[in-house]
Wavefront OBJ file of the C-alpha trace (Angstrom):
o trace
v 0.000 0.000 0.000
v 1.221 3.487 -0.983
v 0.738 5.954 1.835
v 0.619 9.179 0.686
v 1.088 11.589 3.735
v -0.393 15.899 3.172
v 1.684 18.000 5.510
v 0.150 21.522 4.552
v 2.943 23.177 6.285
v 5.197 21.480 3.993
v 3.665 23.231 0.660
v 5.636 26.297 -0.399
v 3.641 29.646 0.004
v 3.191 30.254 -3.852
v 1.790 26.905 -4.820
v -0.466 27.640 -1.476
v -1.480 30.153 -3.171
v -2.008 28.682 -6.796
v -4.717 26.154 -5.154
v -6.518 29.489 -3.298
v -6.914 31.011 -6.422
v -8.095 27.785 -7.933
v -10.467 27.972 -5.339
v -11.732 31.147 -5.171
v -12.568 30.771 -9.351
v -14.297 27.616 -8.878
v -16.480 28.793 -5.880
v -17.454 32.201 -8.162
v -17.869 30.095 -11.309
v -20.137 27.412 -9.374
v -22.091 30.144 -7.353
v -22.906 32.162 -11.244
v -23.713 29.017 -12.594
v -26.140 27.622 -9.764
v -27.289 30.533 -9.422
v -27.843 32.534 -12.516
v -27.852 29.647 -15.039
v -30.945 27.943 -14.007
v -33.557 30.328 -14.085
v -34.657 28.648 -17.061
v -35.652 25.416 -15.015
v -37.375 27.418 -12.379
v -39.418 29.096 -15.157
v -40.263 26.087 -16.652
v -41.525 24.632 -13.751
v -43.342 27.593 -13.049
v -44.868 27.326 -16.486
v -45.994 23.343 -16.083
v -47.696 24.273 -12.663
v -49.604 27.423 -14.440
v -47.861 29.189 -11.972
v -47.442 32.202 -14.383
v -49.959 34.804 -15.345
v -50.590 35.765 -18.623
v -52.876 37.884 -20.210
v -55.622 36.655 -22.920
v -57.435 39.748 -23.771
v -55.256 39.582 -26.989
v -54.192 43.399 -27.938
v -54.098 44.579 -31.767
v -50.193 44.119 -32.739
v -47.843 45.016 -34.993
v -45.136 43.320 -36.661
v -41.994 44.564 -37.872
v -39.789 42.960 -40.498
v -37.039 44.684 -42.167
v -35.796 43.198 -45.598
v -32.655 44.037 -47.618
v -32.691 41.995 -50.739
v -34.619 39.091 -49.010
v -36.777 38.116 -51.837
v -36.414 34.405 -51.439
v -36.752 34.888 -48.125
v -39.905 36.784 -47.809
v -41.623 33.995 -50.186
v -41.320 31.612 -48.138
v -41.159 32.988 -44.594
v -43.581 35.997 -44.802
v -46.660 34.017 -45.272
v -45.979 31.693 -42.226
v -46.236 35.482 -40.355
v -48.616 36.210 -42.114
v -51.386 33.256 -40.950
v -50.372 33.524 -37.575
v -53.677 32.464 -35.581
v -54.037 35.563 -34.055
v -57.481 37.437 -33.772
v -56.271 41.580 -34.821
v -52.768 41.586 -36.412
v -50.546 44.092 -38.784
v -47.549 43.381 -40.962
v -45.020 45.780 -42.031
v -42.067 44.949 -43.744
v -39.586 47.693 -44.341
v -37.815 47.800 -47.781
v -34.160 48.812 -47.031
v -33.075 50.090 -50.430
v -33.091 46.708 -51.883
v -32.008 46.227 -55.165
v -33.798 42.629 -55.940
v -37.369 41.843 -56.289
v -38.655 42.578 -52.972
v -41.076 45.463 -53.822
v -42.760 42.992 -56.591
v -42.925 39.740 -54.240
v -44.611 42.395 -51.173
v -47.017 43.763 -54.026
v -47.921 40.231 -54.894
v -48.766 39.263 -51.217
v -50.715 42.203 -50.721
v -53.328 40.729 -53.287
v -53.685 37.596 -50.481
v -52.910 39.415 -47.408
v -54.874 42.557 -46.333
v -53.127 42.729 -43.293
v -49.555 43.137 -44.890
v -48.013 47.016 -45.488
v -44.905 47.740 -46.651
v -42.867 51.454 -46.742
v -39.221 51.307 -47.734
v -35.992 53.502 -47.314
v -34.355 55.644 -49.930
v -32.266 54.132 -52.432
v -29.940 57.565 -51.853
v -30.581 57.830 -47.893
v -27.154 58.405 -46.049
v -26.891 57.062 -42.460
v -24.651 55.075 -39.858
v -26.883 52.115 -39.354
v -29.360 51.204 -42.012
v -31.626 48.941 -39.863
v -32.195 51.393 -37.044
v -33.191 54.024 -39.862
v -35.485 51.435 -41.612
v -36.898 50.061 -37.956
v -37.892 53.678 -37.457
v -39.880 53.756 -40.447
v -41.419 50.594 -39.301
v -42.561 52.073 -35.970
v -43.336 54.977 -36.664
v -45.896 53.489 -39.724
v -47.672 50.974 -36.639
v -50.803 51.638 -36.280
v -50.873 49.598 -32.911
v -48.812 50.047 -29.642
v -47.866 46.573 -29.243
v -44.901 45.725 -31.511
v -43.232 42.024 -32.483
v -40.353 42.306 -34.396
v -38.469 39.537 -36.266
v -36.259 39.112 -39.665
v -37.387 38.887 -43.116
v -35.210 34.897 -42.891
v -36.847 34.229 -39.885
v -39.350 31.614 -39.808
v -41.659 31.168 -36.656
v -41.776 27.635 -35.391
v -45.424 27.459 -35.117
v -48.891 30.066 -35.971
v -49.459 30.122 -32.089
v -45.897 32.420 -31.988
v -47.944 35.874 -31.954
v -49.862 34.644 -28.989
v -47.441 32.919 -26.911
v -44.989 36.165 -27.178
v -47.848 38.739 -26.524
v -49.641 36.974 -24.103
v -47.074 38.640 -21.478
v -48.152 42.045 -22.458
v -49.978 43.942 -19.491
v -50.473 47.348 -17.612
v -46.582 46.294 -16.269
v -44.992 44.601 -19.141
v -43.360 46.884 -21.766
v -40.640 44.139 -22.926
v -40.930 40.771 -24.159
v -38.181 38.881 -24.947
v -38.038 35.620 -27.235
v -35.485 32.401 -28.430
v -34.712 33.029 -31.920
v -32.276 29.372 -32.233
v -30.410 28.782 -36.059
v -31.215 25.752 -37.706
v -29.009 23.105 -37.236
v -26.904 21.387 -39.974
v -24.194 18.776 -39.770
v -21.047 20.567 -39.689
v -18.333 21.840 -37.324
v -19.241 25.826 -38.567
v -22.977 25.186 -37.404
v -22.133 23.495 -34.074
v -20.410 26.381 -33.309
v -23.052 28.789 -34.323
v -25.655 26.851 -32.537
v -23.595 26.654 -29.498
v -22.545 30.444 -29.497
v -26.488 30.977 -29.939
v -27.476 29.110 -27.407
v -24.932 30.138 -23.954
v -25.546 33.567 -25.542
v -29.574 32.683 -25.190
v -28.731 31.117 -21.802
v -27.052 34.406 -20.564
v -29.858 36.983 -21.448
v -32.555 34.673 -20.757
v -31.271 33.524 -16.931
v -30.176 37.387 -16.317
v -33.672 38.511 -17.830
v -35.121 36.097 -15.270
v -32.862 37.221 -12.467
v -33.782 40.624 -12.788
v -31.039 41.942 -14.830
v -32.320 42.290 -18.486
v -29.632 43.371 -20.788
v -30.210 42.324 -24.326
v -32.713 40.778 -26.565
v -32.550 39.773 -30.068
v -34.211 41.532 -33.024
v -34.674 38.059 -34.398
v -37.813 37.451 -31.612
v -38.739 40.180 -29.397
v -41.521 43.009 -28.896
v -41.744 45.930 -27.170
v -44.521 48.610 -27.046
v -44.249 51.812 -29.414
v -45.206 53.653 -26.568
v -42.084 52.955 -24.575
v -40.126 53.645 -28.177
v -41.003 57.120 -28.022
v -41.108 57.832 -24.827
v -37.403 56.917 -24.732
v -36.955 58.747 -27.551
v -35.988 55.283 -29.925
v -32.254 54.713 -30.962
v -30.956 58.497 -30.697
v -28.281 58.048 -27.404
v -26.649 55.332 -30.072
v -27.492 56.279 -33.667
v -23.949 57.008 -34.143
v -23.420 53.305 -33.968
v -23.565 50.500 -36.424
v -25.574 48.155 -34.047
v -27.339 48.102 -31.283
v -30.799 48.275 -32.573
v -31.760 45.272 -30.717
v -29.172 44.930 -27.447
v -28.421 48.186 -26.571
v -31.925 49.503 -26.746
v -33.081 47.076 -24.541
v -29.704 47.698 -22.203
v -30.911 50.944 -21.526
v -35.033 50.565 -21.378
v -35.306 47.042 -19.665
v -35.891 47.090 -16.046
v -36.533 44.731 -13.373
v -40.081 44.937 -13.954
v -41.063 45.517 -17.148
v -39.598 42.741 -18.591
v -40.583 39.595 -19.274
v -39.619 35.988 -20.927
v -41.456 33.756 -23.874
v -39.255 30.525 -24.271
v -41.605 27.919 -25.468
v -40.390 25.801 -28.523
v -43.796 27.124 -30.365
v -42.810 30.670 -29.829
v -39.623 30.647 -31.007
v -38.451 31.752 -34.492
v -35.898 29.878 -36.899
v -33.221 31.309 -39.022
v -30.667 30.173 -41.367
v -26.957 30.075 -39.779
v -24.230 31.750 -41.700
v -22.987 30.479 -44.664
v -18.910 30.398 -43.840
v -16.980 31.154 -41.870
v -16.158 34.700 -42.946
v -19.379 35.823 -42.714
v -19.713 34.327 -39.049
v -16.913 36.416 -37.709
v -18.256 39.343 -39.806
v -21.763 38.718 -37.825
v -19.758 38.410 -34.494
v -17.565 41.435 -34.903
v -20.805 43.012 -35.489
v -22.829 41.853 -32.579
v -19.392 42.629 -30.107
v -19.041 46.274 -31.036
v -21.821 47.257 -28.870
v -20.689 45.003 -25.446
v -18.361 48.758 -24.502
v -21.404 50.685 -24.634
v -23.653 48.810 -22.408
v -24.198 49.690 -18.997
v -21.705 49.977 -16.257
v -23.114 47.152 -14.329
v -23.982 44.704 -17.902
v -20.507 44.565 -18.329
v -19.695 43.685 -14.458
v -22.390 41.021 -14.738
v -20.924 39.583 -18.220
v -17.409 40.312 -17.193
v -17.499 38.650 -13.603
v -18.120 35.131 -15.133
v -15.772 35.320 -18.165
v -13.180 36.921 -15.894
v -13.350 34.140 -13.684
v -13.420 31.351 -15.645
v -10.091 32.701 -17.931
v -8.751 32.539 -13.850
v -9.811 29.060 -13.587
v -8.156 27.786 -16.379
v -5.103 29.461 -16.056
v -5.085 28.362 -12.406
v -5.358 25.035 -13.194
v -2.897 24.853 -15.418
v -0.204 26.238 -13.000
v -1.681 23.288 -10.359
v -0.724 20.838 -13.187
v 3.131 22.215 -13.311
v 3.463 22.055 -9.778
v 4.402 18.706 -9.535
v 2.706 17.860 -6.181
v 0.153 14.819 -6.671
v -1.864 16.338 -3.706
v -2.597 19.857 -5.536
v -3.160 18.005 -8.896
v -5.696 15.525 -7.500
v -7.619 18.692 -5.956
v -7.379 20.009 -9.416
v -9.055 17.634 -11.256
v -11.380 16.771 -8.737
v -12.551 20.516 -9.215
v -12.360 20.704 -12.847
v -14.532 17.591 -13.331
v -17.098 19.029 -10.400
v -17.287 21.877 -12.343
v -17.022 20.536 -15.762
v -20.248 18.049 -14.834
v -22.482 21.108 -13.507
v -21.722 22.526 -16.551
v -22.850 19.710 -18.700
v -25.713 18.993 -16.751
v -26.916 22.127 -16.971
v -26.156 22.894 -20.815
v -27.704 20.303 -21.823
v -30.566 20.889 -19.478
v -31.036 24.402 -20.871
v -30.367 22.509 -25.036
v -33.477 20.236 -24.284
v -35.917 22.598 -22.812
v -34.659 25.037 -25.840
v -34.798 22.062 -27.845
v -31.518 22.821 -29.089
v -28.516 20.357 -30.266
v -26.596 18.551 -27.365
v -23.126 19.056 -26.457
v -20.741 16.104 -24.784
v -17.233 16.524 -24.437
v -18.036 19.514 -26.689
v -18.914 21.515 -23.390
v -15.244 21.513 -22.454
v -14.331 22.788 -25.977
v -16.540 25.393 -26.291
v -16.121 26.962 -23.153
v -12.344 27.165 -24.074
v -12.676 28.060 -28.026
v -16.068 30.309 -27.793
v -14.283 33.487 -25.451
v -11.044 32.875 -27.939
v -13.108 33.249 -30.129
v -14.644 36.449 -29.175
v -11.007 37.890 -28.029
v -9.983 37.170 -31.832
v -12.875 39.063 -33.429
v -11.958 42.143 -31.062
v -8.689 42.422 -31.995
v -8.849 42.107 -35.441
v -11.634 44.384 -35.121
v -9.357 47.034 -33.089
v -6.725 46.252 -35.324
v -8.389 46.995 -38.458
v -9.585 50.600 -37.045
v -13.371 48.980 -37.219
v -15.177 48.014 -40.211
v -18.358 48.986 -42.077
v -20.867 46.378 -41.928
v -24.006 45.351 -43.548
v -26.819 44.846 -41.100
v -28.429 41.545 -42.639
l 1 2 3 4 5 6 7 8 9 10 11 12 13 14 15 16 17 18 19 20 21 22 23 24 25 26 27 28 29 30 31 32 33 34 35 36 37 38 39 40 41 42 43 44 45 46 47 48 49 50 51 52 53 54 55 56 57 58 59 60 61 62 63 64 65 66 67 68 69 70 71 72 73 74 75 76 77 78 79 80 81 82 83 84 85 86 87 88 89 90 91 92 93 94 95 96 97 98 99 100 101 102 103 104 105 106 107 108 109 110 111 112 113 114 115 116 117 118 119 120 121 122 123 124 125 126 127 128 129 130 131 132 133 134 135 136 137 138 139 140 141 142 143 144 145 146 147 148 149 150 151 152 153 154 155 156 157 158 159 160 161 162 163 164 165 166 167 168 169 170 171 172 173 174 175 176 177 178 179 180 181 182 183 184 185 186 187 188 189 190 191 192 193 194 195 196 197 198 199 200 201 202 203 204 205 206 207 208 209 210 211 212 213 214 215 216 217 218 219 220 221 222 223 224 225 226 227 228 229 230 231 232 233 234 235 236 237 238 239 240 241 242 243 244 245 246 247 248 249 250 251 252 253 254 255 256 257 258 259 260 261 262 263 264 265 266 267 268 269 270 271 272 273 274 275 276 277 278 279 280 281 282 283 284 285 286 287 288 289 290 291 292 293 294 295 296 297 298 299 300 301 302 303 304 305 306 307 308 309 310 311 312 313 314 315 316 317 318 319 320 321 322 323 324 325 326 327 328 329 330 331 332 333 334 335 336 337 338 339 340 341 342 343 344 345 346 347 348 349 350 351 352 353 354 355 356 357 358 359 360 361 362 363 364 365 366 367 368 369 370 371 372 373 374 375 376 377 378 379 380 381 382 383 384 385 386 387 388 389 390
């Protein structure tokens, strides 16, 4: 029998202090994850006990699409907005300068479908950010006060996704904030994309839930007009190429007014990027606004990423210490943590009904924030870059 003897007063200072910092990461990164990471569950359960009020008196509404060059994809997605089974409903799709077909195919619909409107933006019109400008035209056109928004390649999953997103709407409610997953293909670009979607839907969901709402996702969300202009619409960032959707909602959400619509038949579907190009182009995008969101966003946000970069590099230092004690601790922790994770990824994939990840949990919480780090840089690097909106 080997007997392996721990003398703690044996252990040099600094590897002491390797294993505290190991510690202290794992304790912060378990606390954010059992605590902020499964709101979901608790909502769900909520839901299955019709523990949560929602209102049936079924408002007028108004929904906004905006379409650059989307032909294809208003043919075959518009009309599934269009038959939503909802009683007193508006459609307005935007036409952002586009240079195919899309006035002809929204002139064809409108032969079938009273309830569709269009208004466009100026071939010639001059601005920072295209989709805020054409959004504007959108709301300002509503003739209701209650607004769903969604993209002109978005698909809902079902005709019951008008009522299970405004059914939240009352005297308090001002926000509502949907799932909008990609559709998943069989290939290492789209498990990425699906998985970036989906801790990305985990964070602003769980936050939302926890009382700190500070995105949403102009995929599958609503919001009332009234609350639009009353905040006086996308002016404090107009001088920004995003932000229509997140930063908007970083500075209107509150603790109240918010609230949540995850059900798979509420959710809308979208195609996932193409390459790989045009995935970083989306990220670099979506990242440029994560400076200008509020002081305590980018603690929240921050905190956990901070952490878990601690973790790992922690870890690794435990590993070149050469002391079987401190390594065993190590691993225990890593695979503690590394099984709450999966349990609780997964969890979230199923009730999402999105694609599972195995030993792809480890790799994605590694790859995903190098990811994100890369796109910066070359973002910083590059002095910025002008990019399309769709």
């Amino acid at each position: 029998m080997i007997d392996i003897e721990f003398d703690i007063y044996s252990i040099p200072v600094w590897q002491l202090a390797i294993l505290g910092v190991l510690a202290l990461a794992f304790i912060v990164q378990m606390f954010w994850w059992l605590r902020y990471f499964t709101g979901i569950f608790r909502y769900n359960r909520k839901f299955r006990k019709n523990k949560i009020k929602f209102n049936y008196e079924f408002p007028p509404v108004s929904v906004i699409i905006c379409a650059k060059d989307e032909e294809e994809n208003l043919k075959v997605n518009l009309p599934v907005v269009l038959e939503q089974m909802y009683p007193d409903f508006e459609v307005i799709v935007v036409n952002d300068a586009s240079f195919d077909d899309t006035e002809e195919v929204l002139a064809e619909m409108k032969l079938k479908y009273p309830n569709l409107r269009s208004t466009y933006v100026p071939e010639n019109a001059k601005f920072i950010d295209s989709k805020k400008f054409a959004l504007t035209l959108g709301i300002k056109a509503a003739k209701n006060d209650v607004l769903v928004f969604t993209d002109a390649d978005c698909k809902p999953t079902s005709k019951d996704w008008l009522n299970n997103i405004v059914r939240h709407f009352d005297t308090n409610t001002d926000i509502v904030i949907g799932y909008a997953p990609y559709i998943r293909r069989k290939s290492l670009l789209n498990a990425f994309q699906v998985f970036d979607t989906l801790f990305i839907g985990m964070q602003y969901i769980n936050y939302s839930l926890a009382g700190k709402t500070y995105m949403g996702v102009g995929r599958n969300m609503a919001y009332k007009k009234s609350l639009y202009l009353k905040s006086k619409g996308f002016t404090t960032h107009l001088n920004l190429q995003s932000g229509d959707d997140d930063l908007f909602i970083n500075e209107v959400a509150t603790k109240n007014n918010t609230r949540i619509e995850i059900q798979p038949d509420s959710q809308t579907l979208s195609e996932p990027k193409p390459n790989c190009n045009l995935w970083i182009r989306q990220k670099e995008r979506h990242l440029s606004t994560a400076p200008h969101y509020k002081t305590g966003t980018k603690w929240l946000i921050g905190t956990e990423l901070a952490f878990r970069t601690m973790f790992y590099i922690a870890l690794i230092a435990t590993f070149t210490i050469g002391n079987l004690i401190i390594c065993g601790i190590g691993v225990l922790l890593f695979i503690i943590r590394y099984i709450t994770q999966y349990v609780i990824i997964n969890k979230s994939a199923t009730q999402l009904r999105e694609r599972h990840y195995y030993f792809g949990v480890f790799l994605m919480d590694i790859l995903m924030p190098l990811i994100n780090l890369t796109v910066n840089i070359k973002s910083k690097l590059s002095g910025g870059s002008v990019y399309k909106w769709k």
